[in-house]
C-alpha positions in Angstrom: -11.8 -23.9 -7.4 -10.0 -20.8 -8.7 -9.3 -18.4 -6.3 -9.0 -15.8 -9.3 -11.9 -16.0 -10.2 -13.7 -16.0 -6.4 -15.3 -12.5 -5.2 -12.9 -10.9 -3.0 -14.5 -8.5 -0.1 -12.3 -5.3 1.2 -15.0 -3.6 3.8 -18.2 -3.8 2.7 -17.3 -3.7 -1.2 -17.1 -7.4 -2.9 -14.9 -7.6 -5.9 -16.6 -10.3 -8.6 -13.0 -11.2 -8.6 -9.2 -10.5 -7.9 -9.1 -9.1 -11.9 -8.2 -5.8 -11.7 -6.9 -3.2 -14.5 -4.1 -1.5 -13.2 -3.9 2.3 -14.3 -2.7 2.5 -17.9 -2.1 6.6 -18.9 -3.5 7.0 -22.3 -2.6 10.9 -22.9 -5.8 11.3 -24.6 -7.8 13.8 -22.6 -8.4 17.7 -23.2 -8.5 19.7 -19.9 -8.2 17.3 -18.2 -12.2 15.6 -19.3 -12.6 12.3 -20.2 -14.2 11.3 -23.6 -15.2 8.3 -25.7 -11.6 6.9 -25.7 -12.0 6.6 -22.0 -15.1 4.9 -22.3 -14.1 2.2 -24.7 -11.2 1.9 -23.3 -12.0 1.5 -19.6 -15.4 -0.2 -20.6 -14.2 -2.9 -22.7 -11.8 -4.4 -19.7 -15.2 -4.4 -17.7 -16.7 -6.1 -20.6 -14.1 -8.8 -20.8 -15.0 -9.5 -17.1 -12.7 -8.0 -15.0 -13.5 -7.6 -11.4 -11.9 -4.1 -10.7 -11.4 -1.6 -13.4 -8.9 1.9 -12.2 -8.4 4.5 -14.2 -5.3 5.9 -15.2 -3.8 8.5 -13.0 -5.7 11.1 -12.3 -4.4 14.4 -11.8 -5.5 16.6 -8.5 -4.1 19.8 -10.0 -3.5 21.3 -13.2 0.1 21.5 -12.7 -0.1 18.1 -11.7 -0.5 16.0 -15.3 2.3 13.9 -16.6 1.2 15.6 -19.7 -1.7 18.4 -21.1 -3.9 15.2 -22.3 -4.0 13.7 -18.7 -7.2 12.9 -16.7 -8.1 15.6 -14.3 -10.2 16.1 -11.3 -9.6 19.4 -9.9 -12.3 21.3 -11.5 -16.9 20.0 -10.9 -16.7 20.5 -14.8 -14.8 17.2 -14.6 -17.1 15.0 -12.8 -20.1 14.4 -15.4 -17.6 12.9 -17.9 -16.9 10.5 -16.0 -20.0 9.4 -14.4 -20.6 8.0 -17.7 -17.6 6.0 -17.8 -18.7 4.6 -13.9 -22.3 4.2 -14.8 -21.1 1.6 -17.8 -18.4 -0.4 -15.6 -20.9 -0.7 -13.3 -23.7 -1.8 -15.4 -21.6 -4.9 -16.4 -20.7 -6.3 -13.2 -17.1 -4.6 -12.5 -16.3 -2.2 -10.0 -15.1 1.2 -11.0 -11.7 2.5 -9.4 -9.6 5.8 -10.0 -6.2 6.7 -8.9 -5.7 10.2 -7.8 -2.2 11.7 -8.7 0.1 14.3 -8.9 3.4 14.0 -11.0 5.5 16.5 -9.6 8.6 16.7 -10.9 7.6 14.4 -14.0 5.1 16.6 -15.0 4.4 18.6 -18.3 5.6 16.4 -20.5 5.6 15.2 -24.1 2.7 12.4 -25.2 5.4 9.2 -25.1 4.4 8.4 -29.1 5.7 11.9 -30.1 9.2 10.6 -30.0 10.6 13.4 -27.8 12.1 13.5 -24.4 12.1 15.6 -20.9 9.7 18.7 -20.6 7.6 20.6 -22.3 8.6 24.6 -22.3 6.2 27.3 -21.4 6.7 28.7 -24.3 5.2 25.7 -26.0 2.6 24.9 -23.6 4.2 23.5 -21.2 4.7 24.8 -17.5 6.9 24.6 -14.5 7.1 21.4 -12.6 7.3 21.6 -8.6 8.8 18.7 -6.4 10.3 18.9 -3.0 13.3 19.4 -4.3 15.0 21.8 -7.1 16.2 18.1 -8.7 15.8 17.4 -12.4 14.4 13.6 -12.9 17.0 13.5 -15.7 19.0 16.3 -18.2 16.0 16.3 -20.2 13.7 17.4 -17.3 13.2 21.1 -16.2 14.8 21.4 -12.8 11.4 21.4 -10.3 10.6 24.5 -8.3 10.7 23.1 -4.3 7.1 23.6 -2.9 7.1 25.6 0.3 5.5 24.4 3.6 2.5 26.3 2.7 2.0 24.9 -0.9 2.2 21.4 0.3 -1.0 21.7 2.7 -2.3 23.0 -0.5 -1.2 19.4 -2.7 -2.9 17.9 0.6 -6.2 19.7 0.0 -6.4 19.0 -3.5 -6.1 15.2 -3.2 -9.1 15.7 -0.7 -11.2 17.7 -3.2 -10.4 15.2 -5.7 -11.9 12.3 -3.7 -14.7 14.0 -3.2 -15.1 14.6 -6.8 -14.6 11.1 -7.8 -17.4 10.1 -4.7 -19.6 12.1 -6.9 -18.5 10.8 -10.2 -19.5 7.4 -9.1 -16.6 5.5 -8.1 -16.1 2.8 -5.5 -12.3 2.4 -4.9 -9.8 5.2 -4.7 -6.2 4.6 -5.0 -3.6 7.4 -3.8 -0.9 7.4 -6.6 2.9 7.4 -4.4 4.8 5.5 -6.7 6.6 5.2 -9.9 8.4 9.4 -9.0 5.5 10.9 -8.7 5.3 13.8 -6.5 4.4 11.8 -3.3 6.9 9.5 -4.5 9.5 12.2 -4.8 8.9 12.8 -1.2 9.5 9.4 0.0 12.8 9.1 -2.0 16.2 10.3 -0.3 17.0 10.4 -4.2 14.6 13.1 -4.9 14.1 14.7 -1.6 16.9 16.9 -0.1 15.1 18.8 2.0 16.0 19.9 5.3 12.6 20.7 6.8 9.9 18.3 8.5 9.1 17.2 5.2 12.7 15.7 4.3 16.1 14.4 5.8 15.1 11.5 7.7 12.8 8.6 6.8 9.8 9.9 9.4 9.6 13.4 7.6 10.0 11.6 3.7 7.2 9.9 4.8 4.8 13.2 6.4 3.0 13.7 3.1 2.0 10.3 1.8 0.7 9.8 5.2 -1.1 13.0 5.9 -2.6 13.1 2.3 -3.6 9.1 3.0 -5.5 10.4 6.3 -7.0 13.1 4.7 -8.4 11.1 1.9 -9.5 8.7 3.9 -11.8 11.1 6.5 -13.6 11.9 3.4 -13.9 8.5 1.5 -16.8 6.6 3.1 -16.1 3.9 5.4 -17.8 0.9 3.5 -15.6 1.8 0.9 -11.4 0.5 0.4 -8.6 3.0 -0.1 -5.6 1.9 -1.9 -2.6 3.2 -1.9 -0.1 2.2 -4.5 3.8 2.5 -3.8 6.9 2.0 -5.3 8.5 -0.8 -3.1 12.3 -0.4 -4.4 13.8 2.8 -6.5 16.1 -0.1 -7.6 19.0 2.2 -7.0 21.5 2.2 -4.2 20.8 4.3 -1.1 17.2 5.0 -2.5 13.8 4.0 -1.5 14.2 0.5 -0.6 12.2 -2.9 0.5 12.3 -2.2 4.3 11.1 1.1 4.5 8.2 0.2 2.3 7.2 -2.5 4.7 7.2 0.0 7.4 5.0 2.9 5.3 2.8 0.1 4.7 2.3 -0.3 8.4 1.7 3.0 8.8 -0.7 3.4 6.2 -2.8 0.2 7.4 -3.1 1.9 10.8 -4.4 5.3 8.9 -7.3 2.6 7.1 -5.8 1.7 3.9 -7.0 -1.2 2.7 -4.6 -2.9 0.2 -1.5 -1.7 -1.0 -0.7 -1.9 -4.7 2.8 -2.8 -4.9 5.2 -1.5 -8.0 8.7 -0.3 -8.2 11.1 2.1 -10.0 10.4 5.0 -11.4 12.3 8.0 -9.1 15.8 6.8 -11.3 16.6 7.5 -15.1 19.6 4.8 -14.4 17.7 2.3 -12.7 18.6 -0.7 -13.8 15.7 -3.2 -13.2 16.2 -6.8 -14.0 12.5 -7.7 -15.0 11.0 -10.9 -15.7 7.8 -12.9 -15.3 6.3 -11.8 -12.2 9.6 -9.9 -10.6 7.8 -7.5 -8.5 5.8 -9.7 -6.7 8.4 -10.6 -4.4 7.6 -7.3 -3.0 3.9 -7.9 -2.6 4.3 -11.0 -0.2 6.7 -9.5 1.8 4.7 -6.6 2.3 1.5 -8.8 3.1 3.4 -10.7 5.7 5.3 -8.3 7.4 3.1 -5.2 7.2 -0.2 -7.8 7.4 -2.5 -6.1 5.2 -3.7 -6.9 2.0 -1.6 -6.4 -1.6 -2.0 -6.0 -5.1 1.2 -6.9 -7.6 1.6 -5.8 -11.3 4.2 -6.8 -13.7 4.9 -9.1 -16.3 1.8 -11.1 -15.4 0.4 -12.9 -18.3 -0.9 -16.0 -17.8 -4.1 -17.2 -15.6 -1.6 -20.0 -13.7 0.9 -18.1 -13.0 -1.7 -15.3 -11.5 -3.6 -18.3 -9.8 -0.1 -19.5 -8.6 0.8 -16.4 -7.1 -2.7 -15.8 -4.7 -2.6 -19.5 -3.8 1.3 -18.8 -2.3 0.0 -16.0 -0.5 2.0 -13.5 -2.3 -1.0 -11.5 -2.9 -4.7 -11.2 -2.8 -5.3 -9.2 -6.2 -3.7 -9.1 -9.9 -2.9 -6.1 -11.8 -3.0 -6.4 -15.4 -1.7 -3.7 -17.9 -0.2 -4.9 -21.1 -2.0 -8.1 -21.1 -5.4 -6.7 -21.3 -4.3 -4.2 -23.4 -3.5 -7.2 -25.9 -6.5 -8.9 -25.4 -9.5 -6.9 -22.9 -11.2 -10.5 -22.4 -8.1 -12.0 -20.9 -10.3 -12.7 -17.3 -13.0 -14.7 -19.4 -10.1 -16.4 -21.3 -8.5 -17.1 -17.7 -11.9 -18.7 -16.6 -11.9 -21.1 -19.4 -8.3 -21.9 -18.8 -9.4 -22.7 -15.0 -12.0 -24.3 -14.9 -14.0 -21.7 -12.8 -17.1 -21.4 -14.7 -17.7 -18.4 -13.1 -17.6 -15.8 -15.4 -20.2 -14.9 -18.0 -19.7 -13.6 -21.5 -22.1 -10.9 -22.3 -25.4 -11.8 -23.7 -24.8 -10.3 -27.2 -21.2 -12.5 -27.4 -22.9 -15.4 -26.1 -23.6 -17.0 -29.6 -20.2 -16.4 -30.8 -18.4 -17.3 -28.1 -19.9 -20.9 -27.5 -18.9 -23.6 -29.3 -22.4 -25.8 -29.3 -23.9 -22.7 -30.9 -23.7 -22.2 -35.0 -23.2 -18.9 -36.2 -25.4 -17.6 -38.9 -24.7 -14.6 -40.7 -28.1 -13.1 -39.7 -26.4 -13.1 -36.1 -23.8 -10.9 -37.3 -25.4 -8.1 -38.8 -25.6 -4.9 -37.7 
């Protein structure tokens, strides 16, 4: 029997199965509101069946998009757009996720198919970035403006506003964004953190943030309901973030009631060289689980159902992330079932004719 394809239970939330679509940023928002591309594009992945469907990331702050066509959920006006994206996930089987995020010094910049580079200026509608330190991510980036002591409680607050907002919007999982440089990322990294204060310097400060934001979250998020929290396990750089002190967040954050851990890499350094390959982050995901002993999540170059059934079965992690594959084909979990053997998932009633192969297809079942 596929463990893929088997309901997996974090609390009192039950996954149909360890399918999940990993946060994909599609730039396609204004003010931060979701619209029909969000709903076609989050609701066909449920509609192909899988278990656990995350938005991209969200932004808690206006200041705090990758980009001006980013998801938000800082402002009430934000919630009734995407109740309707929640209501459909839910209404084909899948759970609906979001992950809350704030990009720091990565922020206010260009939609990735414009072909340009670094930040956006003010005087083209950009803004000014903040991080925790004054450290460009590359030449191309506006240095950040350091957030003071006081403005940090503040990032703190807004992640907790945000959860309460997505409660409301109808959402069952939230996942605190502190990977890939993002802002809480940015903290954790001796690459981008040179501060001096009890936020910086030494690994137990470069950790204060992601753990007091985590705790904050989770006294608001219900208790029958998981918190993720996905990090960057390596900054793939020399004296950056690295494998050991992720292992050691990780047990911190379990103790604060995170559930699973959504394990990535890179993202704090331009240079990075990462040597990917099929599955070369999840490495990082069973060392986690073992040493830290709660559960993970791994993404990355995942692509075919063996190879994701191959990776629970070794105990390397307890649920797959899928980006690119589902972008390249949404029904990649119903696919997987076939493949498997599972016979567990369903295609939806008004495929069901087209999909079977004892069934003829008439044209009169095709029209409109």
């Amino acid at each position: 029997m596929s463990m893929l394809l088997e309901p997996y239970t974090l609390r009192q939330l039950t996954l149909p199965n360890r399918i999940a679509v990993s946060p994909m940023c599609q730039y396609s928002a204004v003010d931060g509101l979701a619209n029909d591309w969000h709903l076609v594009h989050l609701g066909s992945r449920a509609v192909g069946g899988a278990g656990l469907v995350i938005t991209e990331a969200v932004a808690v702050t206006a200041d705090g998009r990758i980009t001006a066509e980013d998801l938000g959920l800082w402002d009430d006006a934000q919630i009734t757009p995407l109740q309707r994206i929640t209501r459909f996930i839910t209404a084909q089987g899948a759970v609906p996720g979001i992950q809350l995020a704030h990009a720091g010094r990565k922020a206010s910049t260009y939609r990735p198919w414009l072909g340009k580079h670094g930040s956006v200026k003010v005087e083209e509608g950009g803004w000014h970035p903040v991080g925790p330190s004054p450290i460009a991510f590359d030449p191309q980036h506006t240095p950040p403006r350091a957030l003071h002591a006081s403005e940090i409680q503040d990032v703190v607050e807004a992640f907790v506003a945000s959860a309460k907002r997505a409660l409301e919007a109808g959402f069952k999982v939230v996942e605190v964004h502190a990977a890939h440089g993002y802002l809480l990322h940015q903290f954790l990294s001796p690459l981008s953190n040179q501060r001096q204060d009890e936020y910086g310097s030494c690994f137990e400060n470069r950790i204060r943030l992601t753990l007091q934001v985590v705790e904050a979250v989770r006294e608001v998020w219900p208790a029958e309901l998981p918190l993720f929290v996905r990090v960057s396990a390596t900054d793939w750089v020399e004296d950056g973030w690295n494998p050991d002190e992720t292992v050691e967040l990780a047990r911190r954050l379990r103790a604060l009631g995170v559930d699973l851990i959504d394990v990535s890499s890179g993202g704090t350094s331009a240079n990075a060289e990462i040597p990917t390959g099929p599955g070369y982050q999840t490495r990082f995901a069973e060392r986690v689980r073992k040493e830290a002993e709660i559960a993970t999540g791994t993404v990355g170059m995942i692509t075919e159902p063996a190879q994701a059934e191959h990776i629970l079965r070794t105990g390397q992690a307890d649920v797959i992330l899928l980006a690119r594959e589902l972008l390249r084909d949404p029904y990649w979990p119903l696919h997987a079932d076939d493949d498997l053997g599972g016979h567990k998932a369903t295609w939806p009633a008004q495929y069901q004719r087209a999909t079977s192969r004892a069934s003829p297809i008439h044209e009169s079942d095709l029209r409109d």
